[in-house]
C-alpha positions as CSV (number, residue, x, y, z in Angstrom):
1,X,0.0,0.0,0.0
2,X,0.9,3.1,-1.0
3,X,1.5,6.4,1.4
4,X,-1.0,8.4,0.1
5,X,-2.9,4.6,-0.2
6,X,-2.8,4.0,3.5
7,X,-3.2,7.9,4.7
8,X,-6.9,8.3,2.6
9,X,-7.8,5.1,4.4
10,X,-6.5,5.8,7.9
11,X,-8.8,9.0,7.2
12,X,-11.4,7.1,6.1
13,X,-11.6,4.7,9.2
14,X,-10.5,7.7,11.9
15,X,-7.7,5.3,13.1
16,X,-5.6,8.2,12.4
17,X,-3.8,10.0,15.1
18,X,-3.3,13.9,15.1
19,X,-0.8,15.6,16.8
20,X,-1.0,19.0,17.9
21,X,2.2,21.0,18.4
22,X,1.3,24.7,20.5
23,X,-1.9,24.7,22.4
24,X,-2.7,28.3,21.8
25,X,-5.3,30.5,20.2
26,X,-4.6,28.5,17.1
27,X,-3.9,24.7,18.2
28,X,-6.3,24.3,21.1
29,X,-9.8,25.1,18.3
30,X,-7.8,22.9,15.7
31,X,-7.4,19.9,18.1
32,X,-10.8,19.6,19.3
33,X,-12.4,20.4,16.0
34,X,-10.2,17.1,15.0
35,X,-10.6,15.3,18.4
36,X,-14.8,16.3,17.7
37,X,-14.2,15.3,14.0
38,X,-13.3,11.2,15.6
39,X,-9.7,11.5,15.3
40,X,-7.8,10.5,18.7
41,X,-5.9,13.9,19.0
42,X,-2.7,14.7,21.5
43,X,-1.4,18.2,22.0
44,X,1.9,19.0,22.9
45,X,3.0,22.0,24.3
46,X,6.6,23.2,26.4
47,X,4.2,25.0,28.8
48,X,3.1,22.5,31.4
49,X,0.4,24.8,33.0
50,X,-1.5,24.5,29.5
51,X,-0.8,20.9,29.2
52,X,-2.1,20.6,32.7
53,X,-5.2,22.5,32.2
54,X,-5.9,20.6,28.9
55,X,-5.9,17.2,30.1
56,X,-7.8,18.4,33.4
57,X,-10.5,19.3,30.7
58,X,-10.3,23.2,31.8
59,X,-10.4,25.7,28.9
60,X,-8.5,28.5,28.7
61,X,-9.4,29.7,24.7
62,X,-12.5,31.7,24.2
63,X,-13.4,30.1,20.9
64,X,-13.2,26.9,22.7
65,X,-16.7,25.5,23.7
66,X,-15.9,24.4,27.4
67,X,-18.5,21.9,27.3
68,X,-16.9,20.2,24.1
69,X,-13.1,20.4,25.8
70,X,-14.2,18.6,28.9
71,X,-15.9,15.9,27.2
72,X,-13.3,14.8,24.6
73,X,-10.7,14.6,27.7
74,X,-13.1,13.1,29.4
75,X,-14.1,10.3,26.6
76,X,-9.6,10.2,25.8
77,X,-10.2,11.4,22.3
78,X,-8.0,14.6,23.3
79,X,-5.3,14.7,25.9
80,X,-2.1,16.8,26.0
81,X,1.6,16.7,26.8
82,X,5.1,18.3,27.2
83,X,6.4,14.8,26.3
84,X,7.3,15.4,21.9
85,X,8.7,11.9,21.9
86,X,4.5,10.9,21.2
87,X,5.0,12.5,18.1
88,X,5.5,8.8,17.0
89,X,2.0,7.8,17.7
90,X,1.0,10.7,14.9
91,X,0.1,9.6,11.5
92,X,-0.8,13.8,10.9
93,X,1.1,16.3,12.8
94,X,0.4,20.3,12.6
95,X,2.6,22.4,13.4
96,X,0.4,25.5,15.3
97,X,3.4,27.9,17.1
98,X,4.0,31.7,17.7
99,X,5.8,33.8,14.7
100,X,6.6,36.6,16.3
101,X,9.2,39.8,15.3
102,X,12.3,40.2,17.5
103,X,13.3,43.8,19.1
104,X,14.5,44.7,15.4
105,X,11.1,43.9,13.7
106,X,12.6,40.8,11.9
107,X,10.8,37.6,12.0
108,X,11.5,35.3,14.6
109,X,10.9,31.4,13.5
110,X,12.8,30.0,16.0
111,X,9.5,28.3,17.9
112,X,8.5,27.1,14.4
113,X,12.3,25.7,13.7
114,X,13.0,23.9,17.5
115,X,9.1,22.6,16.7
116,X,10.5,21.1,13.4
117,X,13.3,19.6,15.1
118,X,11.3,18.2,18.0
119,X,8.8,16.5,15.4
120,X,11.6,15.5,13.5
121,X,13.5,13.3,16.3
122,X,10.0,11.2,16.4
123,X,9.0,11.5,12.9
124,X,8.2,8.2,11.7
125,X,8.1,6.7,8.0
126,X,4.3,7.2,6.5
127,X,3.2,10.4,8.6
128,X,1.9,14.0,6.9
129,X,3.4,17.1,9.0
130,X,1.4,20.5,8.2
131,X,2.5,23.9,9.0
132,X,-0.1,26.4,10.2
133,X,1.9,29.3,11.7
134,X,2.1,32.3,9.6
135,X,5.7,32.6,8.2
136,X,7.6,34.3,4.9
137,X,6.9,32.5,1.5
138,X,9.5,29.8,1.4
139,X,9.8,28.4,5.0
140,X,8.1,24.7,4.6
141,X,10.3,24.0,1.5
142,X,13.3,26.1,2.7
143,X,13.7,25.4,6.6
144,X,11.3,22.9,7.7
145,X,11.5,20.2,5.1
146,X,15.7,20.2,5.0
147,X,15.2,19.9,9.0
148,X,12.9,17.0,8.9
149,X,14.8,15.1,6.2
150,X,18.1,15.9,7.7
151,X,17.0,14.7,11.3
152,X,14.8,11.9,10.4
153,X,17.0,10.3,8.0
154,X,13.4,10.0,5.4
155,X,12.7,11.8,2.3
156,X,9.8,14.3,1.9
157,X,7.1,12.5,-0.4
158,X,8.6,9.6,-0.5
159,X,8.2,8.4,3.4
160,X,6.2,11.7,4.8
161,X,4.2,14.6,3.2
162,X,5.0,18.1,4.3
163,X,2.3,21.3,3.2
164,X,1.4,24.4,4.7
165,X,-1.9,25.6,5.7
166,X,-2.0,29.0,7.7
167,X,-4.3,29.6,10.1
168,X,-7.2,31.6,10.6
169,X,-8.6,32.1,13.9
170,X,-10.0,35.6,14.7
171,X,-10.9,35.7,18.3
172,X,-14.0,36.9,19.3
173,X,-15.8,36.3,15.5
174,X,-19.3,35.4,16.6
175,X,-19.9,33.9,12.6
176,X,-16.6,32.1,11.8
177,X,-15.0,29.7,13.6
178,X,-12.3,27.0,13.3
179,X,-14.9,24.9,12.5
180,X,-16.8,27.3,10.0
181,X,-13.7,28.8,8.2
182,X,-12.4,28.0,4.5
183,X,-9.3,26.8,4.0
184,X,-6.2,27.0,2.2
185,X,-3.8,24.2,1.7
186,X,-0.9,24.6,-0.4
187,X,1.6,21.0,-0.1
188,X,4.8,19.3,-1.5
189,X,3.4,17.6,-4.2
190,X,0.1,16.8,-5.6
191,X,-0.4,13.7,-3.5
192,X,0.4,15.5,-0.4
193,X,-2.0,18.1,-1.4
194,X,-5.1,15.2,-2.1
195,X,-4.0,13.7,1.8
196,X,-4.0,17.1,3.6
197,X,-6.7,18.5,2.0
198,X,-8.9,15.4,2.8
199,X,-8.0,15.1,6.3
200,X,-9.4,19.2,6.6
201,X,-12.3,18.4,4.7
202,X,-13.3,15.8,6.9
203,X,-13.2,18.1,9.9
204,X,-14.1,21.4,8.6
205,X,-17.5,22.8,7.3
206,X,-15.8,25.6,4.9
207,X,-14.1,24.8,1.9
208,X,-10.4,23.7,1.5
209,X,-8.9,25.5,-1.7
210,X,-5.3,23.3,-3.3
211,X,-2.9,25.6,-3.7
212,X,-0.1,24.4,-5.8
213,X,2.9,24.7,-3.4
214,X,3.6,25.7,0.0
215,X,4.4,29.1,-1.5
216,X,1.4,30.1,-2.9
217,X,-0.4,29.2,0.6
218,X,2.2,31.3,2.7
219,X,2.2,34.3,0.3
220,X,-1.8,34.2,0.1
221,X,-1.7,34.1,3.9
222,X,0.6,37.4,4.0
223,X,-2.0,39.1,1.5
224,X,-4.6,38.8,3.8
225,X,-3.3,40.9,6.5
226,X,-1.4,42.9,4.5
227,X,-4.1,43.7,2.9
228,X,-5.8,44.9,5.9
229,X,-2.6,46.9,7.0
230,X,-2.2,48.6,4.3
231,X,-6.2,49.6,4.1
232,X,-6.0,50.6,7.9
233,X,-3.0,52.4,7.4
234,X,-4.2,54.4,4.8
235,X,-7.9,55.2,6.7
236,X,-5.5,56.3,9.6
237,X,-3.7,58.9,7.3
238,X,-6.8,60.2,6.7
239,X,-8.0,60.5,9.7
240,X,-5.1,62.7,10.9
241,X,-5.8,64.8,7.6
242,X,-9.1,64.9,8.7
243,X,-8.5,66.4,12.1
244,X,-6.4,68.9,10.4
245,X,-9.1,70.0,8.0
246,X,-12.0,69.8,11.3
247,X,-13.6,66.7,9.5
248,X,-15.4,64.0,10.6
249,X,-13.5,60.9,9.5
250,X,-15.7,58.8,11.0
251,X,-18.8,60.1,9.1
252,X,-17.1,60.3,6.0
253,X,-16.6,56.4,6.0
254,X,-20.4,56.0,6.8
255,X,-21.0,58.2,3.7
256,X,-18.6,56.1,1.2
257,X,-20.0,52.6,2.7
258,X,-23.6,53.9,0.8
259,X,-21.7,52.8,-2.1
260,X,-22.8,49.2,-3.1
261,X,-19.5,48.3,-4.9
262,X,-15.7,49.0,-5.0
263,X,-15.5,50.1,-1.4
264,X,-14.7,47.9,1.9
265,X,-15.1,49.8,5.2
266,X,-11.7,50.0,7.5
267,X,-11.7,52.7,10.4
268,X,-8.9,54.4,12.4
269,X,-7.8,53.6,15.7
270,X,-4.6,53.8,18.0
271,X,-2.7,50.9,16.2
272,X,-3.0,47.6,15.4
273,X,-2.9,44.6,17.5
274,X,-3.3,40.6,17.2
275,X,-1.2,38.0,16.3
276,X,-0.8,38.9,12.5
277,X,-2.2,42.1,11.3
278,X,0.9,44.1,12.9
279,X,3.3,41.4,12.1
280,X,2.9,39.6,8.8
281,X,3.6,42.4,6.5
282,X,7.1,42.6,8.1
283,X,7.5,39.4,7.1
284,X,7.0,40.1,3.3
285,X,9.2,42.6,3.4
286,X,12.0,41.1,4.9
287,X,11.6,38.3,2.5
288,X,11.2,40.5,-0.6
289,X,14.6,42.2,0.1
290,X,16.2,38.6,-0.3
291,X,15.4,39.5,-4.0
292,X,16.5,42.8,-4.1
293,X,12.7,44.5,-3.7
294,X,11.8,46.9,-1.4
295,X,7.7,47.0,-0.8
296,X,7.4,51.0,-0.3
297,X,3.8,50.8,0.3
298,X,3.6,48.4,3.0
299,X,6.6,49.6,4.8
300,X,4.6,52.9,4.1
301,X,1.2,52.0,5.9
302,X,3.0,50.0,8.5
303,X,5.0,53.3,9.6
304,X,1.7,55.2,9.2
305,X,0.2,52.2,11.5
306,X,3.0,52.1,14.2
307,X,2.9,55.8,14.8
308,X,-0.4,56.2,15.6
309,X,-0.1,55.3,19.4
310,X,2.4,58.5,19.8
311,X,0.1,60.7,17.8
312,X,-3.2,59.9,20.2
313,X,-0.4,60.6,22.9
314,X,0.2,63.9,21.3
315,X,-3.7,64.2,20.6
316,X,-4.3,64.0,24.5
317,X,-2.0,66.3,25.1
318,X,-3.4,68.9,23.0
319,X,-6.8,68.5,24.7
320,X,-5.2,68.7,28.0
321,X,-3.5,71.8,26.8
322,X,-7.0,73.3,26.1
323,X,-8.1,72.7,30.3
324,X,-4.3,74.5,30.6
325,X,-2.9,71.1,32.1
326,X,-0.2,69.3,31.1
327,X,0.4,65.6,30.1
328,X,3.1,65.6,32.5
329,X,1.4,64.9,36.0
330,X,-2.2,64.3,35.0
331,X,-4.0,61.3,35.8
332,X,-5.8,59.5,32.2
333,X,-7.9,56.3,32.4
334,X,-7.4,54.1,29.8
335,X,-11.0,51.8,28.6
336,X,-9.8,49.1,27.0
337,X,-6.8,46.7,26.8
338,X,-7.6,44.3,24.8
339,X,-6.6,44.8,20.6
340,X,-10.4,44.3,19.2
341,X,-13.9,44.6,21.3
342,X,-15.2,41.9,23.4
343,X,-12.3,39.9,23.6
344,X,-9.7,38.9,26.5
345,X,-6.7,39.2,24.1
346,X,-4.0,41.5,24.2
347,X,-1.1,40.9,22.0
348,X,0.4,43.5,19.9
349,X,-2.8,45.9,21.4
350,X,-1.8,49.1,21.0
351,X,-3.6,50.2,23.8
352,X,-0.6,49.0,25.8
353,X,1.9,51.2,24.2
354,X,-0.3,54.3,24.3
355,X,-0.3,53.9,28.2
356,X,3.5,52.9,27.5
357,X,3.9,56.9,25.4
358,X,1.6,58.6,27.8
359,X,3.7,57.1,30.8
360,X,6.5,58.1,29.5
361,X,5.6,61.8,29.6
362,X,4.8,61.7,33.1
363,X,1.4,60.9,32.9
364,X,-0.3,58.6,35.8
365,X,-2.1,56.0,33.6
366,X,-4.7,53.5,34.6
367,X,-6.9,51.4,32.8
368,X,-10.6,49.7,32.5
369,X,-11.0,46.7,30.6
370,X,-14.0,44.4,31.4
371,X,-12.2,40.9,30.0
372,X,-8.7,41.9,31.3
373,X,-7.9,42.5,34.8
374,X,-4.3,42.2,34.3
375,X,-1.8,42.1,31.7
376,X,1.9,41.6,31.5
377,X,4.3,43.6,29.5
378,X,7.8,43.5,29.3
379,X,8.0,41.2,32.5
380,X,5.7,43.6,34.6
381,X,2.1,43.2,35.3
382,X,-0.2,45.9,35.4
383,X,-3.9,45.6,37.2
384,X,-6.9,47.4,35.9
385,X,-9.7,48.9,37.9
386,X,-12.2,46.4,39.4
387,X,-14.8,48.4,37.6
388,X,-16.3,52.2,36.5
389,X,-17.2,53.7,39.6
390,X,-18.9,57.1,38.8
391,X,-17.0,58.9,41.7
392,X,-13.8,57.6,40.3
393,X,-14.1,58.9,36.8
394,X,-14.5,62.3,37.9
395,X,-11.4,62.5,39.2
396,X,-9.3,61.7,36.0
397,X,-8.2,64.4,34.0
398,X,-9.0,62.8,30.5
399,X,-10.9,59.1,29.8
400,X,-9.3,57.8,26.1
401,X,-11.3,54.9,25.0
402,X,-8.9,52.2,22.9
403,X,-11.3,49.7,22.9
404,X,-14.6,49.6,21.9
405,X,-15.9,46.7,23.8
406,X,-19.7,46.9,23.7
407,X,-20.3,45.9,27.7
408,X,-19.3,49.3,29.1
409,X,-21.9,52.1,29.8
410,X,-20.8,54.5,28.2
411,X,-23.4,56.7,28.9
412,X,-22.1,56.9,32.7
413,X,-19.1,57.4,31.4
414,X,-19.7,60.5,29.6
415,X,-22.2,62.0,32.4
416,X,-19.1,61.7,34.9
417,X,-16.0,61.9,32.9
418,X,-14.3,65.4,32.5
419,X,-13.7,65.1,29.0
420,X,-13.3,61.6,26.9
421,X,-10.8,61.1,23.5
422,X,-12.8,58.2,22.2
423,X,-10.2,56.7,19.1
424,X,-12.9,53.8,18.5
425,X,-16.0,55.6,17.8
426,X,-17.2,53.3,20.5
427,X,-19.4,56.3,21.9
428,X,-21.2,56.8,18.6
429,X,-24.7,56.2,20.2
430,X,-24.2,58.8,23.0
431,X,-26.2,61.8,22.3
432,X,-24.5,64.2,23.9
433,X,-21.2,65.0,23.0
434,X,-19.8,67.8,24.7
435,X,-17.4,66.5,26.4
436,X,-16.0,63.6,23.8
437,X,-13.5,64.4,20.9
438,X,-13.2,61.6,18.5
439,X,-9.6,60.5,16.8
């Protein structure tokens, strides 16, 4: 039998066995949409307090359906473990780690390399290995397949099949899910593509386009968010023209969405946050100069992008300036942490480095955030307020709200707050406005 002959049927009969590798926002949906899906699934993660949690059937993932998580431990279709050398149970292994940037915004694969050499140790003749993280075009042909053949001692399509499909989990999405999402699988040959494609189809309601390579699947991954980043970048240009000329940016993106075709709403804010939309462009272009190409209009938005949490620093300070007080020595209140509304996710939120710029100039920052009582930054944890008390808010010199999560009241807010730089919009129902300046 054949490898692609006994993968189809080890998908046909569930007998095979996933492997998870990073039980974050990414891996912990994937395995126990494959667990749910019949497959026997083990996660594998270097953090021991996840692991623990996992096989203890307590979620920790807010697109994870507790219910579901506790009864797939429960019934020993999932468990977890720090232990990689079960990597040899796996007959299909994805690969589901943080690609972050290092202090000098290049990327930084080393979780997805050490990943590829702990799989590797175990890898075992007649096994597919899938790479989900988000990553420059080029890294499942040029760094993860060398490391698996070179470790191993087996050849890529001939013993094991190697592909990449990227994630696409956006926390909080109340329509799209894991489960609910198309996908895009782009593999090392065409019989590696018919394999991985199947064993997504079987577990996933959306549709599973073939790419045909790993490249195509890691650039169209980069396009997505780029996309976005650029498009934000640009609305957040405008919106600082905007201020300039005493427009409302806000309502002239309400006017241009009356068009029915050729325009996509994107609106301003402090920054951008998450695990890609700040990060994947920087990815492109640090691959693009490999060739000698510079991409002047992402570098472009994602300048225009990184600067906007000093120029809502600067933007408080002007208000300030108007109630002759100074940033320096003036207590703010921040409302919201978190990097989108109704969410308990921070990364990359640029909420965080607008207290970080408004700290920095001697303001006395605190924050509100309904999902996020703490946070840690740069090895320090910060506490938020317990909650909005009216008294409280009186006594800040300026609310800013940097995230537009929908369980405040807002109306309190305004009727207590000395003056309120709302860079969401979030306050857009609130009548009246006196006392609220929008970004």
């Amino acid at each position: 039998m054949t490898l692609r002959e006994s993968l189809l049927e080890k998908i046909s009969t569930r007998k095979m066995i996933v492997g998870v590798v990073g039980l974050g926002y990414v891996g912990l949906p994937l395995a126990v949409e494959k667990a749910k899906a019949g497959y026997k699934t083990i996660g594998f993660d270097i953090q021991k307090s996840k692991v623990d949690m996992v096989n203890r059937g307590e979620n920790y993932i807010g697109d994870v359906v507790d219910k579901d998580l506790a009864e797939l431990v429960s019934s020993g279709m999932l468990s977890a473990t720090t232990d990689f050398s079960a990597i040899g149970q796996a007959d299909f292994i994805a690969i589901c780690v943080p690609t972050p940037l290092d202090e000098h915004q290049q990327p930084d694969i080393s979780y997805v390399e050490s990943s590829s050499r702990e799989v590797a140790k175990y890898l075992r003749k007649g096994t597919a290995v899938v790479l989900e993280s988000t990553t420059y075009p080029g890294t499942t042909e040029e760094l993860i397949r060398p490391i698996l053949e070179q470790v191993s001692g087996l050849v890529c399509e001939k013993d094991f099949y190697l592909g990449f499909s990227p994630e696409r989990v956006d926390p909080g999405n109340l329509i799209y899910k894991t489960k609910n999402t198309p996908k895009v699988v782009g593999a090392i040959g065409k019989d590696a593509t018919e394999v991985i494609s199947t064993v997504y189809r079987s577990v996933l309601d959306g549709d599973v386009f073939e790419a045909s390579s790993p490249r195509v699947a890691e650039m169209e991954k980069i396009l997505e968010n780029t996309y976005r980043n650029v498009n934000i970048g640009l609305i957040n240009e405008l919106a600082m023209l905007c201020d300039k000329m005493d427009i409302n940016i806000w309502e002239v993106i309400e006017a241009a969405k009356t068009k029915p075709y050729g325009f996509q709403p994107f609106y301003p804010g402090p920054g951008l946050g998450g695990h890609c939309i700040p990060l994947d462009p920087y990815y492109l272009s640090w691959k693009a100069r490999e060739y000698g190409f510079h991409t002047s209009m992402i570098e472009a938005s994602g300048m225009i992008n990184d600067r906007m949490p000093e120029y809502c620093t600067d933007r408080a300070a002007k208000i300030l300036n108007r109630f002759v007080k100074s940033l320096n020595g003036s207590k703010i209140l921040l409302v919201g942490m978190a990097y989108k509304p109704d969410i308990d996710d921070y990364r990359e939120s640029p909420a965080i480095r607008v207290s970080e710029c408004l700290s920095e100039q001697g303001a006395n920052v605190e924050y509100f955030d309904p999902y996020i009582s703490r946070y840690r930054h740069k090895n320090k944890y910060y506490d938020g307020l317990c909650e909005l008390d009216a008294e409280k808010i009186a006594g800040y010199d300026l609310v800013i709200i940097t995230a537009a999560h929908t369980n405040v009241d807002y109306a309190m807010l305004q009727k207590n707050a000395v003056f309120i730089f709302d860079t969401k919009n979030a306050m857009k129902n609130i009548e009246n406005r006196e006392n609220i300046e929008l970004l």
